[in-house]
C-alpha positions in Angstrom: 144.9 109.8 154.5 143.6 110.0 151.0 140.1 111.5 150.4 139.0 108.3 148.9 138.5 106.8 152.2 136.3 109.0 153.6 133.2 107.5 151.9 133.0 105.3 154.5 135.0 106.6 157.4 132.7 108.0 160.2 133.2 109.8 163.3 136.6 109.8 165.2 136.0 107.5 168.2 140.0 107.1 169.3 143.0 108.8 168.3 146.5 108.3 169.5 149.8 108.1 168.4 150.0 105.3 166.9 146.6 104.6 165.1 143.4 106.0 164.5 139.9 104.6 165.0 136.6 106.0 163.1 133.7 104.6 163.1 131.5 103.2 159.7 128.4 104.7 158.5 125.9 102.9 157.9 127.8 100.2 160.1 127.3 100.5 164.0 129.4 97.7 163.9 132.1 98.1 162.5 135.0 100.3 162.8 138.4 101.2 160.7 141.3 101.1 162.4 144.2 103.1 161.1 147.7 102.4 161.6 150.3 105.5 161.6 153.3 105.6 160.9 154.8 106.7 164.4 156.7 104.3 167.1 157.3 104.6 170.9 161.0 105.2 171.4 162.2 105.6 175.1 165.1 105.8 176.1 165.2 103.2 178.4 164.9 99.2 178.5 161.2 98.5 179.5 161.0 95.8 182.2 158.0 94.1 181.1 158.5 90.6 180.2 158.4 89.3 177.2 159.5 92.8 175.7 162.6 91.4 174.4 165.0 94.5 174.1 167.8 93.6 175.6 170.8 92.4 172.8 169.7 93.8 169.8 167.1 96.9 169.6 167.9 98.4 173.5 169.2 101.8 173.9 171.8 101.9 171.3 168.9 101.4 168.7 167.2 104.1 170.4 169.9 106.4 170.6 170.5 105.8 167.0 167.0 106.5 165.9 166.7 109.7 168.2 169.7 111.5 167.1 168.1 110.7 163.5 165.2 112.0 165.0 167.1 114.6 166.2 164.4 113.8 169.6 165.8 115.5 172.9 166.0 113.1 175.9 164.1 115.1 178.1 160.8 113.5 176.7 160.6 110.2 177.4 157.5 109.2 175.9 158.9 110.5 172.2 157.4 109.0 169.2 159.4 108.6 166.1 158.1 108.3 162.4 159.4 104.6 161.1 158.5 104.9 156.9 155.7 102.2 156.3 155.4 100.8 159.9 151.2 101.6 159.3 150.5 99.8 155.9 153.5 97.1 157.3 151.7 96.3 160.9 148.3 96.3 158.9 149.2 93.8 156.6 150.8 91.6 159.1 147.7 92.0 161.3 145.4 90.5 158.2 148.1 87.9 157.4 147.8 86.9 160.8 144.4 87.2 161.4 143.3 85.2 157.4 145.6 82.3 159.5 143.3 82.4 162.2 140.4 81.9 160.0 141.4 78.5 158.5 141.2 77.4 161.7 137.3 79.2 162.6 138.7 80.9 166.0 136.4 84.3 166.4 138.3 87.5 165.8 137.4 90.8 165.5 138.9 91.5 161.9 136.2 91.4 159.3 138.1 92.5 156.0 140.7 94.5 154.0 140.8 97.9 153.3 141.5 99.3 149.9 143.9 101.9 151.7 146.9 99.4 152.9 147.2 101.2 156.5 143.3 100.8 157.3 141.3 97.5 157.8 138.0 97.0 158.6 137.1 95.4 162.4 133.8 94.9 164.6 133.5 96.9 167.3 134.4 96.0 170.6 135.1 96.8 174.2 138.4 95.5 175.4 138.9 93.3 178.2 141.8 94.6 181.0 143.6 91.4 180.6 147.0 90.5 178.8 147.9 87.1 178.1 151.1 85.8 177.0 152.1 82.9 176.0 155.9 81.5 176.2 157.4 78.9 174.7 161.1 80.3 175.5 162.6 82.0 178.9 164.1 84.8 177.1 166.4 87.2 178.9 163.7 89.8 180.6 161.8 87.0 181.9 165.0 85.7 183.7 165.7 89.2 185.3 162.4 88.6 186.9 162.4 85.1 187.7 165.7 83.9 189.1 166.5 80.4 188.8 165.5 79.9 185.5 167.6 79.2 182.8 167.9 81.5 179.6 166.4 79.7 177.0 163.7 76.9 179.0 161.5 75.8 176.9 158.4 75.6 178.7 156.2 72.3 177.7 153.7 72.9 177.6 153.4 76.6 177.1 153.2 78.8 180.2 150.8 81.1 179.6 150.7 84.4 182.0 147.8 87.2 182.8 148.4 90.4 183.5 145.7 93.0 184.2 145.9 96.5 182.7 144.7 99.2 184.6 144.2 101.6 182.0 142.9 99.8 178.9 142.0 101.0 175.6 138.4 102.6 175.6 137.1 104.2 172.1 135.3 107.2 172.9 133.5 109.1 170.6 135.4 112.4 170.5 132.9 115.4 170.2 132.9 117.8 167.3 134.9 120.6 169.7 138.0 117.6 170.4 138.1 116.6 167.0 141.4 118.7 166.6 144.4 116.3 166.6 146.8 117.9 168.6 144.3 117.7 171.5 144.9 114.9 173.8 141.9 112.4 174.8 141.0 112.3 178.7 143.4 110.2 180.6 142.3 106.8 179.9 142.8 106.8 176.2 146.4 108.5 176.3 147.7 105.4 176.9 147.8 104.3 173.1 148.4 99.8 172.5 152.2 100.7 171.5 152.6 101.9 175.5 149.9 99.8 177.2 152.3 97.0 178.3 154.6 99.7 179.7 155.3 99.6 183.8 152.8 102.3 184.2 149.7 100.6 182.9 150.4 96.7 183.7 150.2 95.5 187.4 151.5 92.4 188.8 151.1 89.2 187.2 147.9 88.0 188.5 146.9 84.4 189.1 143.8 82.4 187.9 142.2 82.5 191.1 142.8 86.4 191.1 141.0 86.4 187.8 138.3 84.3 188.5 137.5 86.6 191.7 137.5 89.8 189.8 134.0 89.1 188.8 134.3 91.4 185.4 131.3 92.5 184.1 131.9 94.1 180.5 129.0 95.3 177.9 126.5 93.2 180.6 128.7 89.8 180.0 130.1 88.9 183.5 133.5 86.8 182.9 132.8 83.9 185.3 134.9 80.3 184.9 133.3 79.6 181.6 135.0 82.8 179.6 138.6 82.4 181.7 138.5 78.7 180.1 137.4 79.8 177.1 140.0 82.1 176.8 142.3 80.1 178.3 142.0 77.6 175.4 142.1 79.8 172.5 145.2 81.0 173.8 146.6 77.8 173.6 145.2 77.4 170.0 146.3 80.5 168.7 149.7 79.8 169.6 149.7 75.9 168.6 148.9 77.3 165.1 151.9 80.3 165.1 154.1 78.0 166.5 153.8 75.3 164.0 153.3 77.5 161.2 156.7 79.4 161.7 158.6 76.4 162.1 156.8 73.9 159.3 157.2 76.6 156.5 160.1 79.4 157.6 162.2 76.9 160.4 161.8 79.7 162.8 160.9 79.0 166.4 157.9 81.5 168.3 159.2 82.3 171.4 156.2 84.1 173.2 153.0 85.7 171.9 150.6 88.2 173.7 146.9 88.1 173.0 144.0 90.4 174.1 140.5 89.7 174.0 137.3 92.4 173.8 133.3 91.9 173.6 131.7 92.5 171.2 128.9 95.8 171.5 126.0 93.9 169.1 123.0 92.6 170.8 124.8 89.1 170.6 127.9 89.2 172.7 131.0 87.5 171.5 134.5 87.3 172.8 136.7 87.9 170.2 140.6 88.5 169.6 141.3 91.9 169.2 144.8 92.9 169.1 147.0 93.6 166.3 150.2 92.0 165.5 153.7 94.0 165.4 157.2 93.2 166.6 156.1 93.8 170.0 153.3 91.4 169.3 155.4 88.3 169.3 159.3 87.3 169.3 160.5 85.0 166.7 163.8 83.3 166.5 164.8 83.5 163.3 167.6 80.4 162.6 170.0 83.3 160.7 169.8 86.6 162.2 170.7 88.8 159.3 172.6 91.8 160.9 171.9 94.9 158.7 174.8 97.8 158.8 175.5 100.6 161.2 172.9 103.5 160.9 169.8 101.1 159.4 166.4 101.0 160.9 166.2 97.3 162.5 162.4 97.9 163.2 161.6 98.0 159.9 163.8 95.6 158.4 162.2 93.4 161.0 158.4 94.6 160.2 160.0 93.6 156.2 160.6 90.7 156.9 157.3 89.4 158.9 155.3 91.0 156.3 157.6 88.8 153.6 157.6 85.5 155.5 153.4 85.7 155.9 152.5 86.5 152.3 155.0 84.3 151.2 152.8 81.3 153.6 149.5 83.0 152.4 150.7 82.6 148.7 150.1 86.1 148.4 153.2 87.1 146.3 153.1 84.1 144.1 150.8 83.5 141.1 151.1 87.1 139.3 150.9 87.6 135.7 154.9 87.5 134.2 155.1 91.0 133.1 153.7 92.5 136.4 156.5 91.0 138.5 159.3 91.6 136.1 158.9 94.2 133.6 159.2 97.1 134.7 157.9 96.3 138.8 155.5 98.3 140.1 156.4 99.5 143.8 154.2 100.1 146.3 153.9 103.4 148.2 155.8 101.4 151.0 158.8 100.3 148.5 158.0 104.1 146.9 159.2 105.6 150.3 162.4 103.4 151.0 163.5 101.7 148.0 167.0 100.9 149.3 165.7 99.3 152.4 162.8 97.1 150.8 165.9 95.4 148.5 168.3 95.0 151.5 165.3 93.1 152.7 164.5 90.8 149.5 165.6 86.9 150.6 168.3 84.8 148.9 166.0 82.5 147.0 164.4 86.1 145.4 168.1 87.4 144.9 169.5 84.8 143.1 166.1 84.0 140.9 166.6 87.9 140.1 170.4 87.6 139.5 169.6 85.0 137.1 166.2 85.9 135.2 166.0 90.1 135.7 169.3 92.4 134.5 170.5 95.2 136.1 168.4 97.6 134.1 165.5 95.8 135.6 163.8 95.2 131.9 163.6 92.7 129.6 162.2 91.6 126.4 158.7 89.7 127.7 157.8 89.1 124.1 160.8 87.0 123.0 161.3 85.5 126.4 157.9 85.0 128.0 157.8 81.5 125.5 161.0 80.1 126.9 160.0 80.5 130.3 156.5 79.1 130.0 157.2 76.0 127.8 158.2 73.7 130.4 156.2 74.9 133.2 153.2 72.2 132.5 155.2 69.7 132.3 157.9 70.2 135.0 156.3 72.2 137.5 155.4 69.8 140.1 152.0 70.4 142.3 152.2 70.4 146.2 148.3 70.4 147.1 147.5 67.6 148.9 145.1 65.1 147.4 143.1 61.6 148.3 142.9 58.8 145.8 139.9 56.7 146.3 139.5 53.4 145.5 136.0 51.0 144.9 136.5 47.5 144.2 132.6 47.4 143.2 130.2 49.5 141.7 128.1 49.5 145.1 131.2 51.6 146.8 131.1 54.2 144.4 128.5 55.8 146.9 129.6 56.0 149.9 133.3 57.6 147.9 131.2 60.1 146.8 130.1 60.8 150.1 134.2 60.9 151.3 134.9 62.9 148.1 132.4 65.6 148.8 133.5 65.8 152.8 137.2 66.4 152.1 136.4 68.9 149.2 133.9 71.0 151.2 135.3 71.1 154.8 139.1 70.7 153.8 139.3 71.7 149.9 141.1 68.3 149.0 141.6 67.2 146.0 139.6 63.9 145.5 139.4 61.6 142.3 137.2 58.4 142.6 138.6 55.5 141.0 137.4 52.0 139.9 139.9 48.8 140.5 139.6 45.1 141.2 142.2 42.5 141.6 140.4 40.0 141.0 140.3 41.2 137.2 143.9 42.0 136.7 146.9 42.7 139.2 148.6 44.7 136.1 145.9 46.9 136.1 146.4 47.9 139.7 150.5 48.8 138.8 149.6 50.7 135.9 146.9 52.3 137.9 149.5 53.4 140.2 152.0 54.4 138.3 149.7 57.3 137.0 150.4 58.7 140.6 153.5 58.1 141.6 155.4 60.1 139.2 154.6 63.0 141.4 156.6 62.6 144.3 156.8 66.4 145.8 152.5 65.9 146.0 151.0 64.6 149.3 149.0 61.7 148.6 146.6 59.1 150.4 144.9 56.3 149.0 141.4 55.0 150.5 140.0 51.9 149.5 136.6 50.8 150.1 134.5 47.1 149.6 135.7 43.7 151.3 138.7 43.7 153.5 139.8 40.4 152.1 139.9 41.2 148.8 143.3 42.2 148.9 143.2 45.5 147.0 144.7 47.2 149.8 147.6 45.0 150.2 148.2 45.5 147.0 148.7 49.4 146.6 150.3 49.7 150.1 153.1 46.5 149.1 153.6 48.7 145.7 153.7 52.3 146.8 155.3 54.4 149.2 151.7 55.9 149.9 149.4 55.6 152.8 146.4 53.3 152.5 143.4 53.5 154.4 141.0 51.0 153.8 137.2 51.9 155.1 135.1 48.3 156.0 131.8 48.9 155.5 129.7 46.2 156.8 126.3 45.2 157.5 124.4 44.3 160.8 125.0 40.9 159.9 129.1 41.1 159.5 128.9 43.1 162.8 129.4 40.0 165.0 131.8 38.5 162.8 134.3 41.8 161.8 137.0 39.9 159.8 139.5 37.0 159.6 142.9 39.1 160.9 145.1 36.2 159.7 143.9 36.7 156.0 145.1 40.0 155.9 148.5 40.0 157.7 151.4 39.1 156.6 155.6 38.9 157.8 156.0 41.9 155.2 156.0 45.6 156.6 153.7 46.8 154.2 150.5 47.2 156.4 147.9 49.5 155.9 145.2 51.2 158.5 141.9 49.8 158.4 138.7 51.8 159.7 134.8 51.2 159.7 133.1 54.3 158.9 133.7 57.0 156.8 134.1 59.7 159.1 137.3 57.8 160.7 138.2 57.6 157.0 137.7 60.9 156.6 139.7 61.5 160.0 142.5 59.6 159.1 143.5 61.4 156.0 143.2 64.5 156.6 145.3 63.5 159.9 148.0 62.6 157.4 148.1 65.2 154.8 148.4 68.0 157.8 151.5 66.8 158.3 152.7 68.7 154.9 149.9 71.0 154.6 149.4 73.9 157.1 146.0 74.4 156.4 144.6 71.5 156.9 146.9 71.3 160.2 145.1 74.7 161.2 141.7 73.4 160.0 142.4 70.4 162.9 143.3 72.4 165.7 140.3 74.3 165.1 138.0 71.3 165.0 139.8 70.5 168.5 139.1 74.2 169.3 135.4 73.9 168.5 134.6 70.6 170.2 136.0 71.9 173.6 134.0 74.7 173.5 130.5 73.4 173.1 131.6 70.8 175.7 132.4 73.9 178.1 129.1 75.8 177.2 127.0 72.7 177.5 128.4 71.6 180.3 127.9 75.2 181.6 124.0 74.8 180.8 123.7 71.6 182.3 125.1 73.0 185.4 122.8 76.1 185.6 119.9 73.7 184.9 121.0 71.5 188.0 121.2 74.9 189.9 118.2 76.1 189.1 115.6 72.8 189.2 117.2 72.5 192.9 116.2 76.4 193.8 112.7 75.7 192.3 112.7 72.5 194.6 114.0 74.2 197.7 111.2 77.2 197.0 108.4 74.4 196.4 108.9 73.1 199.7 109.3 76.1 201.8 105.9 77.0 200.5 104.1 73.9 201.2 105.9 74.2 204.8 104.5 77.6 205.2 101.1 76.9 203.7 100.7 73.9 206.3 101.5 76.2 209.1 
């Protein structure tokens, strides 16, 4: 760890194995977690399902990467030293967790870290419970479930809790244990690489087992409320993984585990705290790339996550020309294992490199940086997703600048406000559109606002291949009498949705341009998210109310019974 860091870095409150945790100064908190470099290899198949070890990285892998090691088997909890694992689990743990975020579900990562290994998290104490999620049967979960088919998909997701009966608990290690090579007392041996191992996960435990285990962490008891709550984000983590992977990489999630801890501020939270690794999750990838005898799989696999999320994030796009091509910068990670990092480059990258970059890896930006560039603003098509709204009069153009200035602050969609009528001329209306539809990779809705007989609806939706929304607004008076459907219909398919306010306006598009945009998608399932929540907690209060006005009627009455005696 370099000295810059330690500007910030406080005391040690957990080491292990596999990562370090120091508190912040000036932060009570906040912690940095650091990720090392070191990975669990046993010789043995664990028997924990959803490990998924059993055709591809099981003992052979292991064998391979102890006699490179050169580890002896008579210690079975060896750890190995994988080149870049820490900075690579670190940035797929932010990638992950900057997902999470579009969709507002409460984490405990707060930010990056200028070191790539570290990142920056609230403190929390860690609730004994493991959940996983599966969408697949793979072949462990078989072994212990007979009867089941490799391969099920489970619809919906079956979701499974497992206590742990040693979790994770940061101690602050005193000034005389601050040496490394001392171990922590017994409950922190068990670092997260080995905490789903045989030895610290009991039985798979029912919801009823859960819900009588009456856990009281950090003074928040977990009663029905927090299993539900859990329960649900659960679900919504893994709606958004699973949809994620296969919109954008055609990859299917097969299960996912997810721990939760409370917060230690005076406001207690239940967050998601657990970081993401290939232990984390399993991903069926639609071409399994197999890499040559002697190669590390683990980190060609921890490559290629770290690729596929950045690439989603748009993290690796949008760099000035001469820093991607001339000469490339490597990172400490590419620094370490050059060969390995190229190996794991994907065919799109090697064949735009086999045709722009040389094998000397220079080239001449000055003469060439012109003939790459002079076509780009014409031909480069955009892909962010946009909502064309239409007034008819000038008495609309108020309540589209109330749609524009929804869509642009909760969803960050595009919006242009636009004036047609056509009543004044139909040709206007096709040149109108044809000022859109040249772009055909863009997602694109049109919203039309004013009288829903005045036909210019019909019109754009009969001449594009666009969806058209067209928002009614009436008055009190138009109430009673909502619309003629017969002047509107026709025998032709072109139809169009029609809505009344504008927050079903609102609703409806961004319903449609989630289809193509994963943001907005994510944005959605956290708005679902968010609504069944505050129906749980005030549902919750409304219940303790009822509980309590009942006690205070029960008490009243024993006392006027007593008083009369």
């Amino acid at each position: 760890m370099t000295s810059s860091t330690n500007d910030i870095l406080g005391q040690k409150l957990f080491d292990g194995k596999t990562k370090t945790i120091y508190s912040m100064i000036d932060q009570p908190g906040l912690i940095c977690i650091y990720r090392k470099d070191f990975y669990q290899a046993s010789g043995r198949t664990l028997s924990i399902p959803g490990s998924r070890r059993a055709s591809i990285d099981s003992s052979n892998r292991f064998n391979q990467i102890q006699q490179q090691q050169n580890v002896t088997s008579n210690n079975s909890n060896s750890y190995i030293e994988i080149p870049g694992k820490g900075a690579l689990t670190t940035s797929i743990t932010t990638c992950v967790y900057e997902i999470l975020r579009e969709a507002s579900i409460p984490t405990f990562y707060v930010a990056t870290h200028r070191q790539p290994d570290i990142f920056i998290a609230r403190k929390c104490t860690m609730i004994p419970i493991l959940w996983i999620v599966r969408r697949l049967a793979n072949e462990t979960y078989v072994k212990h479930n007979p009867g089941i088919m490799n391969g099920h998909r489970f619809v919906p997701p079956l979701i499974e809790i497992y206590h742990k009966r040693y979790p994770l608990v940061y101690k602050r290690l005193t000034n005389g244990n601050n040496d490394e090579s001392l171990d922590s007392s017994f409950e922190n041996s068990f670092d997260e690489e080995d905490s789903d191992s045989d030895e610290c996960l009991s039985s798979i435990w029912s919801y009823e087992q859960l819900l009588n285990t009456h856990f009281d962490i950090e003074n928040l008891k977990i009663t029905q409320t927090e299993i539900e709550y859990m329960y649900e984000i659960c679900c919504t983590i893994f709606d958004i993984l699973e949809h994620l992977w296969m919109m954008k990489k055609n990859c299917q999630l097969i299960d996912l585990k997810i721990e939760f801890g409370i917060t230690t501020t005076i406001t207690k939270e239940i967050v998601v705290a657990n970081t993401f690794d290939i232990e984390t999750w399993h991903i069926l990838r639609p071409i399994q790339k197999h890499s040559p005898p002697g190669s590390d799989l683990i980190q060609e696999n921890l490559i290629w996550m770290n690729n596929a999320l950045r690439d989603i994030l748009s993290l690796n796009v949008n760099m000035p020309l001469p820093v991607k091509i001339v000469p490339r910068r490597r990172s400490i990670i590419q620094q370490r294992q050059p060969s390995i990092l190229d190996e794991a480059e994907t065919d799109d990258d090697e064949k735009l490199k086999s045709s722009i970059i040389p094998n000397d890896d220079h080239i001449d930006i000055h003469s060439d940086i012109l003939s790459l560039n002079i076509y780009s603003s014409s031909f480069s098509p955009l892909i962010t997703s946009r909502c064309i709204i239409v007034c008819s009069s000038l008495h609309d153009i108020e309540q589209g600048q109330k749609i524009k200035a929804t869509l642009n602050e909760s969803y960050n969609i595009q919006c242009d406000i636009r004036l047609c009528s056509i009543y004044r001329s139909t040709q206007a209306i096709l040149k109108f559109l044809s000022n859109y539809s040249y772009e055909h990779c863009r997602p694109t809705v049109f919203v039309t606002l004013g009288n829903i007989n005045n036909g210019l609806a019909m019109c754009l939706s009969s001449n594009s291949q666009y969806p058209v929304i067209h928002c009614s607004l009436m008055n009190i008076e138009q109430q009673n009498n909502l619309f003629d459907i017969n002047s509107y219909l026709s025998q032709d398919a072109s139809m169009f949705t029609v809505v009344f306010t504008l927050t079903s306006a609102v609703q409806n598009v961004v319903q449609i341009l989630a289809m193509n945009d994963w943001r907005l998608w994510a944005k959605q399932r956290g708005k679902r998210l968010k609504n069944y929540i505050d129906l749980l907690i005030a549902d919750q209060q409304l219940t303790t109310t009822a509980v309590t006005t009942t006690t205070k009627q029960i008490t009243k009455n024993n006392n006027g019974i007593l008083a009369n005696k």
